[in-house]
Steps between C-alpha positions, in 0.01 A plus 500: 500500500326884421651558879833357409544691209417801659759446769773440201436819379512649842835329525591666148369861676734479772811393362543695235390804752862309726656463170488895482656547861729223498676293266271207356769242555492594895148501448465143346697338759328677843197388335619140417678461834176644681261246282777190540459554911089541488470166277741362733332568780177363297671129460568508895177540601402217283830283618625519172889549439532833289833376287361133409745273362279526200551875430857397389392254223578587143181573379475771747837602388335609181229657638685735713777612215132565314386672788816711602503630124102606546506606847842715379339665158175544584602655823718762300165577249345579778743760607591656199161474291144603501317235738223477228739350220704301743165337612388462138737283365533306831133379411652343164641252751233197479485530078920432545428213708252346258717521221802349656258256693451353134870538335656349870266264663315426160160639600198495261486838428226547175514744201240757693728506839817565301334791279379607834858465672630698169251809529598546874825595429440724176311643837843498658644631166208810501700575862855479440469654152872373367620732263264785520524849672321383799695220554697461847798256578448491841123347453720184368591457910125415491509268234849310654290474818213343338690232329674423825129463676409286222781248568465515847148392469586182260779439686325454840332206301814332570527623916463215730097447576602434867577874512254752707356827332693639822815350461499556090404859652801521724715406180309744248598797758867385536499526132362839499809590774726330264393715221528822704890368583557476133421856429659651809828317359453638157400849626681522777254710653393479934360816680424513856127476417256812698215411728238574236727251258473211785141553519411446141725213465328354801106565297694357192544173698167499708331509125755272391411197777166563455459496152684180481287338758166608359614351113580193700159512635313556214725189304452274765091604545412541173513325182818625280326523193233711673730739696776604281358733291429724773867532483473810253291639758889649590532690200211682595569608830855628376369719245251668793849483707738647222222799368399588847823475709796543280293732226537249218375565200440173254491558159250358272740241353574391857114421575440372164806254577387393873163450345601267250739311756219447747235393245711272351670312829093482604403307211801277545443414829111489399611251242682300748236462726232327173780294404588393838129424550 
């Protein structure tokens, strides 16, 4: 999972480094396409059909308008803010799930995991900063993204169970091409992209395949409850990425906020796993 992470920041490194040399629509979709055709070529070698009959059912109809919208948004936070906030509120992700977990599937969700669920995002809050001086619209493309995570992840509750983590993977990329369609069509935007633009779309996928196959890895090896708080392991990685490639500088409010995120999806998860057992 720590290695996963790490490889998702990567990913986060590279394109918004091809986001600044090309436009991040074009980006999106050579890096969908590119991720579609490796998955694909995954599901061959294991006989399996990469566009199951299954891919088409409703319930993954939902999941990939959810994942279009959080591929889409989160893609353009990466391009047009600091990697360090982008990253922050991404990791507000799991505290949205719980909560909806409870209102949508009816979860038992107690008093401490919903005061937990609320202090996460004041955390988010302590980032965005609505309404002050230090506020920034543009962070919201974070926040859009992370709700659009969130419902991709309840969503795939309802995706067929006969689907493979390689064919779901061939779908999640498709979605992340789709995504990169929309916002060539909105912007209009396509550049003949330079050889150094090729070549760090072409890390952004390599990170991208990899990083997706070592999460599988450590979901399928590992006990869930055990694993997934090494997810915030990401937020640390891109603030060493953001201060020491792109020169960030993270306020205090900003650390303060990722802080309180982490520390408070930790506990839920922590509280998950003593309930659970």
């Amino acid at each position: 999972m720590v290695a996963a992470m790490a490889g998702f920041a990567m990913e986060d490194l590279f394109l918004k480094a091809s986001a600044a040399r090309m436009p991040v629509g074009q980006v999106s979709v050579l890096v969908g396409c590119c991720g579609m055709l490796a998955f694909a070529v995954m599901c061959w070698r294991r006989a399996e059909p990469a566009l199951p009959v299954a891919l088409f059912s409703r319930g993954m109809a939902i999941r990939s308008v959810f994942e279009v919208s959080g591929r889409l948004f989160y893609a353009l936070a990466i391009a047009l803010t600091p990697l360090s906030v982008a990253s922050a509120i991404l990791q507000a992700t799991p505290l949205l799930v719980v909560g909806a977990a409870a209102v949508i599937f009816g979860e038992k969700v107690g008093w401490r995991r919903w005061l937990a669920v609320g202090v996460g995002f004041a955390g988010v809050l302590m980032i965005l900063r609505p309404g002050l001086d230090g506020f920034d619209a543009l962070s919201l493309l974070a926040l859009a993204g992370m709700v659009g995570f969130a419902g991709r992840d309840l969503a795939t509750r309802a995706a067929p169970p006969v689907l493979s983590n390689a064919q779901l993977g061939v779908a999640g990329f498709a979605m992340l091409a789709l995504s990169g369609a929309v916002i060539m069509a909105v912007t209009g935007r396509v550049v003949v992209p330079s050889a150094q633009a090729l070549g760090l779309t072409a890390l952004t996928c390599i990170f991208a395949v990899a990083s997706y196959a070592a999460l599988t890895a450590a979901m399928r090896t590992g006990a869930v409850s055990v694993v997934t708080p090494f997810r915030y392991t990401r937020l640390v990685f891109a603030l060493i990425i953001g201060v020491t490639v792109f020169g960030e500088r993270p306020d205090l409010m900003t650390l303060l906020g990722s802080a309180v995120i982490v520390a408070s999806g930790v506990y839920t998860l922590t509280r998950s796993r003593r309930i659970g057992s």
